[in-house]
C-alpha positions as CSV (number, residue, x, y, z in Angstrom):
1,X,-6.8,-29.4,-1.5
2,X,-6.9,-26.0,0.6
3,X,-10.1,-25.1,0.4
4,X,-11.2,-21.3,1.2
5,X,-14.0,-20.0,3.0
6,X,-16.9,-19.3,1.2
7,X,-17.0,-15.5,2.1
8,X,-13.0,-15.4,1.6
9,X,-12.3,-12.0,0.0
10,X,-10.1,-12.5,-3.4
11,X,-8.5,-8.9,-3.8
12,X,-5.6,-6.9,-5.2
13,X,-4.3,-3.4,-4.9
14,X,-2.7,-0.5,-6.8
15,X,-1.6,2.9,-5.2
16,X,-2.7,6.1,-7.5
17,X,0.4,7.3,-7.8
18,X,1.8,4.3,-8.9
19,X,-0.8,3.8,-12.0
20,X,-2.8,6.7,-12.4
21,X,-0.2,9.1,-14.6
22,X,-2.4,12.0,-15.6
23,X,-0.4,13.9,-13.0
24,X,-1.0,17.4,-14.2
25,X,-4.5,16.6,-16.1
26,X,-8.0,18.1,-14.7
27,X,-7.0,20.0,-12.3
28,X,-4.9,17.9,-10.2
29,X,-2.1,19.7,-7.8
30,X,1.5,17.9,-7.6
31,X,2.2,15.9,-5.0
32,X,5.8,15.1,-3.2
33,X,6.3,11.8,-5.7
34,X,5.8,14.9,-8.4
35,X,8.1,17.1,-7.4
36,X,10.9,14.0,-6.3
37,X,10.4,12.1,-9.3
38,X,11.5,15.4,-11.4
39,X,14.3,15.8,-9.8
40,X,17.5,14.3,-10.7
41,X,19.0,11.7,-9.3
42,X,15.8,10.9,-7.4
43,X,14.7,7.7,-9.5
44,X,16.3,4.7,-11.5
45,X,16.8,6.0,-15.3
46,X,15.3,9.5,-14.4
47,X,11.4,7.3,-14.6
48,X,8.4,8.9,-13.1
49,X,4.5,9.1,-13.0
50,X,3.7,11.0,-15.2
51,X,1.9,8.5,-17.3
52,X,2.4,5.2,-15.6
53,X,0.2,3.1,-16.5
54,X,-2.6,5.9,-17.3
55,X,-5.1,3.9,-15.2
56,X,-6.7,7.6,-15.2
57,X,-7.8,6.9,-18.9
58,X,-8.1,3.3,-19.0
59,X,-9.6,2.6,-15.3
60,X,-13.0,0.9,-17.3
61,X,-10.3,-1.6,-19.2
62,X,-8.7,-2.2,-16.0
63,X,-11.8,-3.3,-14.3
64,X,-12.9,-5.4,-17.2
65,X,-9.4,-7.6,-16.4
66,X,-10.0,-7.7,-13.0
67,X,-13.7,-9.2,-13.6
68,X,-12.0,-11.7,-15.7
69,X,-9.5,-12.8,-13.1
70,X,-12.6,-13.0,-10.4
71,X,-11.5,-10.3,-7.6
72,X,-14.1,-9.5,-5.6
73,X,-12.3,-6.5,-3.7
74,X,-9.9,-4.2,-4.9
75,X,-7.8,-1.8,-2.8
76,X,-6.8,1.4,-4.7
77,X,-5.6,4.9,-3.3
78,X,-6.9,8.3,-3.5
79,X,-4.8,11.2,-4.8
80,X,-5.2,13.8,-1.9
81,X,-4.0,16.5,-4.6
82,X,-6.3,15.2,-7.5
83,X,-9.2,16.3,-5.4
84,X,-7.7,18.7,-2.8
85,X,-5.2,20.7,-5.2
86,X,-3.4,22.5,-2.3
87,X,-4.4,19.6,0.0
88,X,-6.6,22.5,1.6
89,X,-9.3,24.7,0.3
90,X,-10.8,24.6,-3.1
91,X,-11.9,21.1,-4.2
92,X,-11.3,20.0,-7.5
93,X,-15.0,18.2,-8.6
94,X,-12.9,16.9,-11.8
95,X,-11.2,14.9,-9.3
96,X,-14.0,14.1,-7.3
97,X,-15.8,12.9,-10.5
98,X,-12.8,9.8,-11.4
99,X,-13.5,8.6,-7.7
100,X,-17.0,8.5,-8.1
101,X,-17.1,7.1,-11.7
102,X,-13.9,4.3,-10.5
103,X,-15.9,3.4,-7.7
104,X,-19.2,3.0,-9.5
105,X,-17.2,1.0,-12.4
106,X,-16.3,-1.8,-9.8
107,X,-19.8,-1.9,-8.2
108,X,-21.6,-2.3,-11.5
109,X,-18.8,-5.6,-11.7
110,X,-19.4,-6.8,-8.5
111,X,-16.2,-6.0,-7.5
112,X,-15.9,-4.4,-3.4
113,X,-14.1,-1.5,-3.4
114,X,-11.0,-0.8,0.0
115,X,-10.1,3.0,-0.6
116,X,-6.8,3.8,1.0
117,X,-6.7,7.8,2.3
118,X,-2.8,7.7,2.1
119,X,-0.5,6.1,-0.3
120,X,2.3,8.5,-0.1
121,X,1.5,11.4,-2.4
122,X,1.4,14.1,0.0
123,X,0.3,17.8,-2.2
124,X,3.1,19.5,-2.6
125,X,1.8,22.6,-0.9
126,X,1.8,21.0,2.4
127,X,5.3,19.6,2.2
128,X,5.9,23.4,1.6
129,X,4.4,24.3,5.1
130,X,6.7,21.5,6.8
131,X,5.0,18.3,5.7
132,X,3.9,15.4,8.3
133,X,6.7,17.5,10.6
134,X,4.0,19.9,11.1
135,X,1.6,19.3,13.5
136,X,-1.1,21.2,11.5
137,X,-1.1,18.1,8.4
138,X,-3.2,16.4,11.8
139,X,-6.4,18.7,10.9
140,X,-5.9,18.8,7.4
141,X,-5.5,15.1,7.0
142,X,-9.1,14.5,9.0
143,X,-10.6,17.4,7.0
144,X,-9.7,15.5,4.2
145,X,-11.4,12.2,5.4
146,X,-14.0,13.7,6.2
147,X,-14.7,15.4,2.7
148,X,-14.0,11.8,1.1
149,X,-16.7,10.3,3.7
150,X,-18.9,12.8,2.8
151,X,-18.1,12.0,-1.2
152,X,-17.8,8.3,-1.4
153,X,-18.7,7.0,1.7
154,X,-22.4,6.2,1.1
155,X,-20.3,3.4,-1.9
156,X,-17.3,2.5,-0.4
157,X,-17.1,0.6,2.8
158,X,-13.9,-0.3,3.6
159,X,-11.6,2.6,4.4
160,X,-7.6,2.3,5.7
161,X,-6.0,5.9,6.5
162,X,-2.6,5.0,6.2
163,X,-1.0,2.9,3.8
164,X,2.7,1.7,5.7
165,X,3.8,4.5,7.8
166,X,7.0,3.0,8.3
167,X,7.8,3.6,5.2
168,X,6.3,7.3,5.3
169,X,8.3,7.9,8.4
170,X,11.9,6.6,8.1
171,X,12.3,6.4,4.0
172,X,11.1,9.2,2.9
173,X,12.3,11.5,6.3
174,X,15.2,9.4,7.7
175,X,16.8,7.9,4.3
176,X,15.2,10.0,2.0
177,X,15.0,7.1,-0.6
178,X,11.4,7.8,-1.0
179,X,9.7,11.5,-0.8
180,X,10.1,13.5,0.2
181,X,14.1,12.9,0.4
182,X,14.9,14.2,3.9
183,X,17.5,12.5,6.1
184,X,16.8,13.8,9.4
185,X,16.4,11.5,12.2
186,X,14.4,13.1,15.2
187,X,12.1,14.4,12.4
188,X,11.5,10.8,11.5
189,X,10.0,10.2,14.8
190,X,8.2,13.6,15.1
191,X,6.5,12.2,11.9
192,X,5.7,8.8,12.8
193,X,3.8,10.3,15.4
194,X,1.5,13.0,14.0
195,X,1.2,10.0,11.4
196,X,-0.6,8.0,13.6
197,X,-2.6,11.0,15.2
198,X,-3.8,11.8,12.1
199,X,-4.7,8.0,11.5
200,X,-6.8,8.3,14.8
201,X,-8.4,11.9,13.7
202,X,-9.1,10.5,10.3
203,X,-11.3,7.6,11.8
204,X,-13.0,10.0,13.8
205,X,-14.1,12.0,11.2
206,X,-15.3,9.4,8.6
207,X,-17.5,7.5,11.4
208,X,-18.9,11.1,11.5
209,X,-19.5,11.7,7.9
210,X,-20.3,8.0,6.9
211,X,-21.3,5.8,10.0
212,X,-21.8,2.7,8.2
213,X,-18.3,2.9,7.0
214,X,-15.4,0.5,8.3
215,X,-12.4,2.0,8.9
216,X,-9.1,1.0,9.5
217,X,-5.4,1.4,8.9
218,X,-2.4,-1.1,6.6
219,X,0.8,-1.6,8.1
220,X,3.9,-3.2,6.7
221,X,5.1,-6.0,9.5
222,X,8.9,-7.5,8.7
223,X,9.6,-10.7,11.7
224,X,12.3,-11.1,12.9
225,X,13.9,-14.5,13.1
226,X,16.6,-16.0,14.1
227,X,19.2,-18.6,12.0
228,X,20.7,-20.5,15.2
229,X,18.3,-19.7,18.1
230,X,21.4,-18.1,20.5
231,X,20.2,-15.8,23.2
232,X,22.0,-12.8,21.4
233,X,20.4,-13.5,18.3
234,X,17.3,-13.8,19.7
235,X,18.0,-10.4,21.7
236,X,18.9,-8.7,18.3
237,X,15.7,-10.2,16.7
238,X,13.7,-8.9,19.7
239,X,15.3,-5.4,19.1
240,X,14.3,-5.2,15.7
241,X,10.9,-6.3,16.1
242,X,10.1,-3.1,18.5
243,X,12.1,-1.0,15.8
244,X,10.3,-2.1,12.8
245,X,6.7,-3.2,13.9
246,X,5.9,-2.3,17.4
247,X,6.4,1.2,17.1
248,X,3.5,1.1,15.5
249,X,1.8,-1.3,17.1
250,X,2.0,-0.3,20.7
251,X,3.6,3.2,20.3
252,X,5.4,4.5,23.1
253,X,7.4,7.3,22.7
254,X,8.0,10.4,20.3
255,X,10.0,13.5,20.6
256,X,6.5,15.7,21.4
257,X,3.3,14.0,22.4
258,X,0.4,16.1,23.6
259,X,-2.3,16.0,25.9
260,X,-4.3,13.5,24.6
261,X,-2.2,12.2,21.7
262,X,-2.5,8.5,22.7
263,X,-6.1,8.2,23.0
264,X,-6.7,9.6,19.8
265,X,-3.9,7.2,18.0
266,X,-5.6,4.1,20.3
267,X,-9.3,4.9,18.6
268,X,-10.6,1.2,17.6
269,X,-10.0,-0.3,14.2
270,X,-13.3,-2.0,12.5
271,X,-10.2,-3.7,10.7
272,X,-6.8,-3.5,9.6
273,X,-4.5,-4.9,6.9
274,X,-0.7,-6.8,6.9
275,X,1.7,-6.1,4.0
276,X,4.0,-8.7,4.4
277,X,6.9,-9.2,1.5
278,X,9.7,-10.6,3.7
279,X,11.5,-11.5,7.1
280,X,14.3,-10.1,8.9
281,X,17.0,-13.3,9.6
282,X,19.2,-12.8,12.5
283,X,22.6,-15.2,12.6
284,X,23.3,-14.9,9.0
285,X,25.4,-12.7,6.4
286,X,24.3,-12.7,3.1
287,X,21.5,-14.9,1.8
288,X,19.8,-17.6,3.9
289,X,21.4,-20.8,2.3
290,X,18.5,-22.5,0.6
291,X,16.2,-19.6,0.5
292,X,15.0,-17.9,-3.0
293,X,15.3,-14.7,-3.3
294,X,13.2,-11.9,-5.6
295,X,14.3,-8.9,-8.1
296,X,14.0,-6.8,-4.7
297,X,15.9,-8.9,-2.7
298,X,13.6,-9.7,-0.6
299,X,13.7,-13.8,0.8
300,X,10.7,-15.9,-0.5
301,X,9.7,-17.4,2.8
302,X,5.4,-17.7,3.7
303,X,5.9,-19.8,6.4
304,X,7.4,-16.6,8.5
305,X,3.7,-14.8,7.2
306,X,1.5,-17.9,9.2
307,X,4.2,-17.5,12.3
308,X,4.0,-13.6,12.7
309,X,-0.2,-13.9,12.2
310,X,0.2,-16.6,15.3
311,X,2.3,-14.4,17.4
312,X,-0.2,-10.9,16.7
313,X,-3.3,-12.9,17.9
314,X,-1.8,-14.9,21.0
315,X,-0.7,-10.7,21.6
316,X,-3.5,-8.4,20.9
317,X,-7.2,-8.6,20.7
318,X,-6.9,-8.2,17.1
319,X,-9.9,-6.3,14.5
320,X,-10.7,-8.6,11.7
321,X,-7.4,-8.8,9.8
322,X,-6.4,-9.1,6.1
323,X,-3.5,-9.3,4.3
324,X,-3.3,-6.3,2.1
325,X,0.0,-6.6,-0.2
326,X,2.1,-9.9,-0.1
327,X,3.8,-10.1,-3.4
328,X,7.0,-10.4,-5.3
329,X,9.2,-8.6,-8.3
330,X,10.8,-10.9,-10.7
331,X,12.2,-10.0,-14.0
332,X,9.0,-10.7,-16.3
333,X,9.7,-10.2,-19.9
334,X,7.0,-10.7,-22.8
335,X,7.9,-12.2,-26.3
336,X,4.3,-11.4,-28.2
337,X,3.0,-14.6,-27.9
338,X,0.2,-13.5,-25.8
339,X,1.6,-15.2,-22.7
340,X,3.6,-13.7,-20.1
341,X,5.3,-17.0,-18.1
342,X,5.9,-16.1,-14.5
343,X,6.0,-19.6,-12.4
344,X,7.6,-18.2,-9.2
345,X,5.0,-15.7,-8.9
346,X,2.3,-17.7,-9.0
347,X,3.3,-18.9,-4.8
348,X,3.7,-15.1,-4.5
349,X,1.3,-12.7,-5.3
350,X,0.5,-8.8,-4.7
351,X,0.0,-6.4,-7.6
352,X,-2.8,-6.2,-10.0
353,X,-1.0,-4.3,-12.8
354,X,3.0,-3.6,-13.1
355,X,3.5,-0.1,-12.2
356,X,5.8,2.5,-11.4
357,X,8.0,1.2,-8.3
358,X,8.8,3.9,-6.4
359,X,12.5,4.7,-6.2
360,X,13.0,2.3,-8.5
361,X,11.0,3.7,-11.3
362,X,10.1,0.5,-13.6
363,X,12.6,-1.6,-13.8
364,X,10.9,-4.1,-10.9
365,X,7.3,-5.9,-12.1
366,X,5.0,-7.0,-9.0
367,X,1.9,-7.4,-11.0
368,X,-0.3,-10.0,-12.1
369,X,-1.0,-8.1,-15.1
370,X,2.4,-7.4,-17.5
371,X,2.4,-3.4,-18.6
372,X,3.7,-2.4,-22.0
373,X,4.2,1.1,-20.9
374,X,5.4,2.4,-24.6
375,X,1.9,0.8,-25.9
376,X,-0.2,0.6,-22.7
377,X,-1.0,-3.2,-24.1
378,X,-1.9,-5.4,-20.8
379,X,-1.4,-8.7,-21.0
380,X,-2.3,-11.6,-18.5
381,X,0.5,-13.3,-16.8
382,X,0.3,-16.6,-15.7
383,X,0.4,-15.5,-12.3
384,X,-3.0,-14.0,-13.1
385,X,-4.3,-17.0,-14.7
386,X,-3.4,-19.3,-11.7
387,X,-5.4,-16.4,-9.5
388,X,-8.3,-16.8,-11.7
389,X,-8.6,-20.5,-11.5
390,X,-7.9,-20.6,-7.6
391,X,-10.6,-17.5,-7.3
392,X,-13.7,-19.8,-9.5
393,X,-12.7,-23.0,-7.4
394,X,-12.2,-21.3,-3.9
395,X,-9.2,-23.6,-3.3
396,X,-5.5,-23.4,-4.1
397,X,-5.6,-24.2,-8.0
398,X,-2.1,-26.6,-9.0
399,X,0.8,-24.7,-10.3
400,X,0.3,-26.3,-14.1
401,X,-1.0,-23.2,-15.6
C-alpha cells in the first residue's frame, strides 16, 4: 500500500472565473474572459461565465462537499476586477467582503486556503491601456498584491502570483485561443516577460504587507520525450523543453529587458506549484500506440510526472514543491441515480467542481464533483469518492469504488 506522509497536503483547485459566474453582480468590473466570451466565435456553442457554476452564491455548499471529501487545502483564484473594478483605483469592499467571508468559510472547516493572484481574468480596463504588453500592468499588478496582502493576508498563507504564464503569454497573445485573442508573436514574448517581473514585484510587495505569508508562483511544465531515443529526436525533445518550460524556468531573453529586470524576476520562492496534464512524445505521429488518451487529447501517462520531478531536482535547488493541477476531462454523463461513474478518473485527478473550460466553454468535465449547470445540482463522482477514502486512510485507496 502507498502510504502518504502524515503532513501530505490533500487539495484541489478552481479558478474564479471558471466557477464564480456573478460576473456583473456587486460591483464587479469585466474582465478579458468577459469581454472574449461575449464575443462571437470566441467559445464552443457561444458558452460563457456568466453563471458558471455560481460558486459566488453557493461558495458555503461548496465548502460543505469539500469537508466531506477530506481536502485539507484548497487553491482558488481572486478576481482582480471583483475587487479592483478598473484593476486600479477605487476598491470594490463588496468584493473584498466574498474573499474574506470564502476564506473564513474554509478556516472554520479546517480546510487551508492557496489564493492564486492571477488566473487569467485580467480587468478589462487594463487590456484597454495595452494589457501585459504594457510595462505599466508591472506596478499595477504589485499594487494589487499588495492590497490583497494587506486584506487577506493575516488568513491566507499560501500565495502563487501567477497561475501558468505560458498559457497567458502564447495562447491568449500568440494564438489567441484564449483572451485576450491576439496573434502577435514578439508581443508574446514582450508579455512573458513583464509577466514574470510582475511575478517578482508581486512577491515583494506581499512579504511587505504580510511577512508571515509564503509566496510563490504555478507553472504548467509539458516533458518532452522521445519514442525511439535517436540523437535527432532527442535534439527536438531538447528544443522543446527550452520552448515550453525553460523559458520560464531560467529565462533568458526578451525583446526589452531593463535594468534590473532579472533580479526582480529571480526574487526567491517560499514555494512553487507543477500543473502537469501531459507529455510531449518526440518520434511519433498520431497517438502513442498503447497510450490512453482523454476528452482533451491529452496522453494519460504519470510515469513522465515522477521523471520530470527527478530531472527539476538533480537541476535546481528547488523551493518546497507541489503539484497544483494534474487532472483529466472525460465525457461524464449523470443518469439520476445519484452516482456519477467515472473509473478513469479516479488514476487522474485535478478539478474540484466541473466548470466552464475555457475556450471550450462546457463541453469538457475535469471535476471531481459533476455540475448540473441548468439546476446547479452537484453530485459526487466516483472520482470524488475514491479521493475521500484515499484522503481518511492517507494511502492510495483500491479502484473498487
Amino acid at each position: 500500500m502507498n502510504v502518504f506522509p502524515s503532513d501530505f497536503t490533500w487539495g484541489a483547485a478552481t479558478a474564479a472565473y471558471q466557477i464564480e459566474g456573478a460576473w456583473n453582480l456587486d460591483g464587479k468590473g469585466e474582465s478579458i474572459w468577459d469581454r472574449f466570451s461575449h464575443t462571437p466565435g470566441k467559445i464552443v456553442n457561444a458558452a460563457n461565465g456568466d453563471v458558471a457554476c455560481d460558486h459566488y452564491h453557493r461558495f458555503r455548499g461548496d465548502i460543505e462537499i469539500m469537508r466531506q471529501i477530506g481536502l485539507n487545502a484548497y487553491r482558488f483564484s481572486i478576481s482582480w476586477p471583483r475587487v479592483l473594478p478598473n484593476g486600479v483605483g477605487a476598491v470594490n469592499e463588496k468584493g473584498i467582503d466574498f474573499y474574506d467571508r470564502l476564506t473564513d468559510a474554509l478556516l472554520e472547516a479546517n480546510i487551508e486556503p492557496y489564493a492564486t493572484l492571477y488566473h487569467w481574468d485580467l480587468p478589462q480596463a487594463l487590456q484597454d491601456q495595452g494589457g501585459w504588453g504594457n510595462r505599466d500592468l508591472v506596478g499595477q499588478f504589485a499594487d494589487y498584491a499588495a492590497l490583497m496582502g494587506k486584506r487577506l493576508g493575516d488568513r491566507i498563507k499560501h500565495w502563487a502570483t501567477l497561475n501558468e504564464p505560458w498559457v497567458i503569454a502564447f495562447l491568449g497573445h500568440r494564438s489567441g485561443e484564449h483572451a485576450p485573442g491576439l496573434q502577435d508573436e514578439a508581443l508574446s514574448l514582450q508579455v512573458s516577460h513583464h509577466l514574470l517581473v510582475a511575478h517578482g514585484a508581486a512577491i515583494d510587495a506581499l512579504r511587505a504587507t504580510a511577512p508571515a505569508v509564503q509566496a510563490g508562483i504555478v507553472i504548467n511544465l509539458w516533458p518532452s520525450e522521445t519514442m525511439h531515443n535517436s540523437e535527432q529526436e532527442l535534439k527536438i525533445a531538447h528544443e522543446q523543453w527550452q520552448q515550453d518550460n525553460a523559458w520560464f524556468l531560467d529565462p533568458p531573453r526578451a525583446p526589452q529587458i531593463l535594468p534590473g529586470d532579472m533580479a526582480q524576476i529571480a526574487r526567491s520562492l517560499d514555494w512553487w506549484g507543477i500543473n502537469y496534464y501531459a507529455r510531449h512524445v518526440v518520434g511519433v505521429a498520431g497517438p502513442v500506440p498503447g497510450s490512453e488518451y482523454t476528452e482533451m487529447g491529452w496522453e494519460v501517462h504519470a510515469p513522465a510526472l515522477e521523471r520530470m520531478l527527478v530531472r527539476l531536482n538533480t537541476t535546481y535547488a528547488l523551493p518546497p514543491t507541489y503539484i497544483t493541477e494534474n487532472g483529466a476531462a472525460f465525457a461524464d454523463e449523470y443518469n439520476g441515480d445519484g452516482r456519477v461513474r467515472d473509473p478513469r478518473r479516479t488514476d487522474y485527478l485535478y478539478a474540484h467542481l466541473d466548470d466552464f473550460e475555457w475556450a471550450w466553454g462546457y463541453t469538457k468535465r475535469f471535476g471531481v464533483v459533476y455540475v448540473d449547470y441548468a439546476t446547479q445540482t452537484r453530485v459526487l463522482k466516483d472520482s470524488a469518492k475514491w479521493y475521500a477514502q484515499t484522503i481518511t486512510e492517507n494511502a492510495l485507496a483500491p479502484l473498487n469504488i
